[in-house]
C-alpha positions in Angstrom: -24.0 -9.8 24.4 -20.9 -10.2 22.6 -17.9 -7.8 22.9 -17.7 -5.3 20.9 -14.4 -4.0 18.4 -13.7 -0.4 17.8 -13.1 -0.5 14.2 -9.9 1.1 12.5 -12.0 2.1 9.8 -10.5 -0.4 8.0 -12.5 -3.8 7.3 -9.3 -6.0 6.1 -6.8 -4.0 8.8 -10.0 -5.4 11.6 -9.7 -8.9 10.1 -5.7 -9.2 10.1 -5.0 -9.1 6.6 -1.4 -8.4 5.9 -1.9 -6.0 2.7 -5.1 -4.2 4.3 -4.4 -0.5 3.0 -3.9 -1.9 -0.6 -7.0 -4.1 -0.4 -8.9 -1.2 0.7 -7.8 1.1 -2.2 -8.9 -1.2 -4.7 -12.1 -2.0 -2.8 -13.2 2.0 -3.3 -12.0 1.8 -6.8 -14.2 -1.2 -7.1 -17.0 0.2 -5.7 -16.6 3.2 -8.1 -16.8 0.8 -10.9 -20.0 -1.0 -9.8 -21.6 2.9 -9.2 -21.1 3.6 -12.5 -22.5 0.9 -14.0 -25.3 0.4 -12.1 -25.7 4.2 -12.3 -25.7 4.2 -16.4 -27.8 0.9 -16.0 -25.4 -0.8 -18.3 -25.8 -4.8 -19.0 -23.1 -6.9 -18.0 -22.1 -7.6 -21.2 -22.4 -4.1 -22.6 -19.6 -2.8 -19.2 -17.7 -5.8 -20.6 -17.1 -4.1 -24.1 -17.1 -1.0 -22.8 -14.1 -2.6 -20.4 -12.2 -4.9 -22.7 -12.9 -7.8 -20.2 -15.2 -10.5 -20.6 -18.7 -10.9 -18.7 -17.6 -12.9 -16.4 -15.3 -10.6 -15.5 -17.7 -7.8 -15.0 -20.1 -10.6 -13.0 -17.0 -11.2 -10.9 -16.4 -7.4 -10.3 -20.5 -7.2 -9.4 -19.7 -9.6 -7.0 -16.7 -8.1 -5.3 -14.2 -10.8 -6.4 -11.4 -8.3 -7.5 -8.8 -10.1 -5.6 -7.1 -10.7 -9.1 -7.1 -7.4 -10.0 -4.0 -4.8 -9.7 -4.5 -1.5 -8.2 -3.4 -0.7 -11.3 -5.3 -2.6 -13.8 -8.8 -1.4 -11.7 -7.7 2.2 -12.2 -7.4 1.6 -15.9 -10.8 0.6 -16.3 -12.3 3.0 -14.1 -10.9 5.5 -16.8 -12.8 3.3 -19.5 -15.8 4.4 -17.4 -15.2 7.7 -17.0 
């Protein structure tokens, strides 16, 4: 059996990235997002009006790519949602 890692409760802190406690921020806000639209059962292209964005934007967002994405710029469009 492998060793095991007490995590810091932090997945991007555990895997050494540099900006871990930003990444995480905008992974909850992201995860809010995806909630919400699964929740109101919305199409992808329907969230992407409702956004301003495109649908592959939204597909991207599904998919957890928000790398791009300021802290800022996923705030404002959980507010769209909300």
């Amino acid at each position: 059996m492998p060793p095991s890692h007490v995590s810091s409760g932090n997945v991007y802190e555990d895997l050494g990235f540099k900006d871990a406690e930003a990444m995480l921020a905008k992974a909850r806000i992201v995860a809010e997002i995806v909630r919400i639209i699964r929740a109101r059962r919305l199409a992808q292209t329907v969230a992407a009006k409702i956004l301003g964005v495109t649908q592959p934007k939204i597909s991207a967002l599904l998919n957890g790519q928000f790398q791009s994405y300021s802290q800022e710029q996923l705030i404002w469009l959980l507010n769209r949602l909300v």
